[in-house]
VMD Tcl script that draws the C-alpha trace (Angstrom):
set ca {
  {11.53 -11.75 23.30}
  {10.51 -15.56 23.54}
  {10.51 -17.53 19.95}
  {9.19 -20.98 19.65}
  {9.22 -23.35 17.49}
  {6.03 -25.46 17.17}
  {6.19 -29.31 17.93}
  {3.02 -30.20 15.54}
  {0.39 -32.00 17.06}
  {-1.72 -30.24 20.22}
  {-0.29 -32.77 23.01}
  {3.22 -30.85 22.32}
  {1.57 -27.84 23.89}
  {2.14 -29.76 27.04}
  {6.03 -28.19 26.59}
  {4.67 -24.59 26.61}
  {2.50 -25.07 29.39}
  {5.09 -26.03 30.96}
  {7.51 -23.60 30.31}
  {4.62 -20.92 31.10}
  {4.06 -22.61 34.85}
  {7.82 -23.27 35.37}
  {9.53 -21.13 33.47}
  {13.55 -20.69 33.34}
  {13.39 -16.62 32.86}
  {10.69 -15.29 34.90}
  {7.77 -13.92 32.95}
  {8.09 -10.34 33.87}
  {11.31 -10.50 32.26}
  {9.24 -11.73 28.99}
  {8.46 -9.00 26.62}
  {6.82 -10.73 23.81}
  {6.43 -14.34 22.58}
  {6.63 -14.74 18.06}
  {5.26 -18.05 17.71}
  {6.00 -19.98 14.23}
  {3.68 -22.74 12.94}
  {3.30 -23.84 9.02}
  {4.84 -21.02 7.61}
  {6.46 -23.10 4.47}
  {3.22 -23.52 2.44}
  {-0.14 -21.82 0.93}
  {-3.29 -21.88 2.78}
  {-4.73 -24.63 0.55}
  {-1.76 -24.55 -1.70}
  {-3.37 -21.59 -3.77}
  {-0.95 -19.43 -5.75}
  {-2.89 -16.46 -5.02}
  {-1.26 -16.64 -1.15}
  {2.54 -16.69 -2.34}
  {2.82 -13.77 -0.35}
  {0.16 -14.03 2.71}
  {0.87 -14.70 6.35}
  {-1.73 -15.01 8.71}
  {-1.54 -13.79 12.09}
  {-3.33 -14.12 14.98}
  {-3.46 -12.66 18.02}
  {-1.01 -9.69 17.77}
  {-3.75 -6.93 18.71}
  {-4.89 -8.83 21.90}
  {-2.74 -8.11 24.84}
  {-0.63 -5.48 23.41}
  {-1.53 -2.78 20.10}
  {2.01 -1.61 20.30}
  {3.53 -4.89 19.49}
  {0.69 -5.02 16.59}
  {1.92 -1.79 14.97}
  {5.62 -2.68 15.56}
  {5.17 -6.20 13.43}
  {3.10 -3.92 10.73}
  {5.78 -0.89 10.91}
  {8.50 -4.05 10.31}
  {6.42 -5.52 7.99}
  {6.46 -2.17 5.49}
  {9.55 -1.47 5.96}
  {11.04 -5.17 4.32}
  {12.23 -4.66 0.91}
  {8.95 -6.92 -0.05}
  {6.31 -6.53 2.47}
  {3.98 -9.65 3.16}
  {0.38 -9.58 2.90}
  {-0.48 -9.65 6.44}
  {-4.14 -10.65 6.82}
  {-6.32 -11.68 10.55}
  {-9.04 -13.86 9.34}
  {-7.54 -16.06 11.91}
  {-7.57 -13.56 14.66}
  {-11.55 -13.21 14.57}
  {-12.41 -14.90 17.49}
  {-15.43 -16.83 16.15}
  {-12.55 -18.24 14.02}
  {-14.11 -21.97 13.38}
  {-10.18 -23.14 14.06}
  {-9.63 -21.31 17.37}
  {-6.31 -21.02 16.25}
  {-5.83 -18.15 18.68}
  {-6.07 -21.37 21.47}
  {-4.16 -23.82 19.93}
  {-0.32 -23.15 19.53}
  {2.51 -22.59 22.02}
  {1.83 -19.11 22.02}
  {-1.40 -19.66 23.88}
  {0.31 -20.80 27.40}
  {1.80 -17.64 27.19}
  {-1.09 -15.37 26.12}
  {-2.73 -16.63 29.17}
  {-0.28 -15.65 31.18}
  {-0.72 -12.29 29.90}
  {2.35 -12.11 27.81}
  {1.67 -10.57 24.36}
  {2.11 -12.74 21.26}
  {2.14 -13.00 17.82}
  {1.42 -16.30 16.16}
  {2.61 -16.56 12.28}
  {1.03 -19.13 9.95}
  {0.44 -19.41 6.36}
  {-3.01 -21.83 6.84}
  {-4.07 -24.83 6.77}
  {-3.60 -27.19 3.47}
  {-4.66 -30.74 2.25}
  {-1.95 -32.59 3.50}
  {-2.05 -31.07 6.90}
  {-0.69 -33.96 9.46}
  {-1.01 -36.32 7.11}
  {2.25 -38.25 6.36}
  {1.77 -36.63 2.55}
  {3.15 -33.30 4.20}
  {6.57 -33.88 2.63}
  {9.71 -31.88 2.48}
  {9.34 -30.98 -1.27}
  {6.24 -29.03 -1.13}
  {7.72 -26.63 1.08}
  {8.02 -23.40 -0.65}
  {11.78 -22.20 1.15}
  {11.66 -18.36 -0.58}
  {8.61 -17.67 1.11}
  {9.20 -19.88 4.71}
  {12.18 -17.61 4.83}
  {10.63 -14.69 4.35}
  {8.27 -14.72 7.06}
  {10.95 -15.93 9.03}
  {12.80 -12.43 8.19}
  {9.59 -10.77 9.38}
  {9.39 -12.68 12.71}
  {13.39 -12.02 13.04}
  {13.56 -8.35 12.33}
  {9.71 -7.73 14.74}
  {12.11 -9.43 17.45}
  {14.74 -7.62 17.06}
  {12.42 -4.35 17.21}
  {10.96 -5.22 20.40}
  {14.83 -6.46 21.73}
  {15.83 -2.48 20.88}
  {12.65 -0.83 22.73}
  {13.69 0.96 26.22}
  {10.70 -1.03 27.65}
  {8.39 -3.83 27.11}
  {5.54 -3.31 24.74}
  {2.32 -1.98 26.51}
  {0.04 -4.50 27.45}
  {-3.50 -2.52 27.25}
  {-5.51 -5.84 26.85}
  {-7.84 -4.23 24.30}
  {-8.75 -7.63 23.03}
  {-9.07 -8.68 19.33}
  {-10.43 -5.66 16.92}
  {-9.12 -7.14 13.91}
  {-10.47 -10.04 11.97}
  {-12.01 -11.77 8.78}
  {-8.97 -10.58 6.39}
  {-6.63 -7.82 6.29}
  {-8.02 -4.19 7.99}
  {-6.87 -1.19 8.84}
  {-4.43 -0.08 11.17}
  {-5.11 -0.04 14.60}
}
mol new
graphics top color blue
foreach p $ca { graphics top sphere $p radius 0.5 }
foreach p [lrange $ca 0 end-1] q [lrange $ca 1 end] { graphics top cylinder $p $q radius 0.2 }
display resetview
């Protein structure tokens, strides 16, 4: 299992690229990729989202890794909301494209990218260390932890069926 941390602006995706073209473990050693981006704050600093994470892409390449995050997700002593309105791919954001985890979806590695939304101050230099909300950034960090860990303990890799994205606009049902 491959985490990354984001760099911020799109021109650091030049570091997963490369990684993805020239990479140190070769990528059929690669079972997953957990990408974290703005995971410290409410979509549009709403209260109602205290306890939403957005993900995107975790249905695409492989279902099994989907259901593993959701399994890992229930079984946390507080589950997070997890909702795909990010994962539809007429998503006006194409969020699913821009993030490290993309050089590696392309390269037909499955993924899961974690973000709580966009917000006002998004890279703008108002985005300041005091509006992060900790509790909840470490949360979803707990989530993206124990999901590793899960797919670290599987005798194989997670199936890669490549059924594309069948969940979107908010949270659905299990696929």
């Amino acid at each position: 299992v491959m985490f990354v941390w984001h760099s911020g602006e799109e021109s650091g995706l030049c570091g997963s690229r490369y990684m993805a073209d020239y990479p140190i473990v070769p990528l059929d050693k690669v079972a997953a990729q957990l990408n974290i981006d703005m995971i410290g704050r409410n979509r549009c600093d709403e209260p109602s989202e205290s306890n939403t994470v957005y993900l995107v892409g975790s249905d695409r390449i492989s279902t099994e890794l989907h259901n593993l995050n959701e399994d890992t997700n229930k079984a946390l002593s507080t589950p997070l909301k997890l909702d795909y309105e990010y994962n539809d791919p007429a998503d006006q954001e194409s969020l699913y494209t821009r993030s490290d985890h993309y050089s590696y979806a392309s390269k037909g590695i499955p993924i899961i990218f974690y973000t709580t939304g966009l917000h006002k101050d998004y890279h703008y230099v108002t985005d300041e260390v005091s509006k992060i909300e900790f509790p909840k950034m470490a949360h979803i960090a707990q989530l993206v932890y124990e999901t590793g860990w899960n797919v670290a303990n599987l005798d194989h890799f997670p199936a890669r069926d490549n059924k594309g994205p069948r969940m979107g606009k908010g949270t659905g049902p299990r696929i």
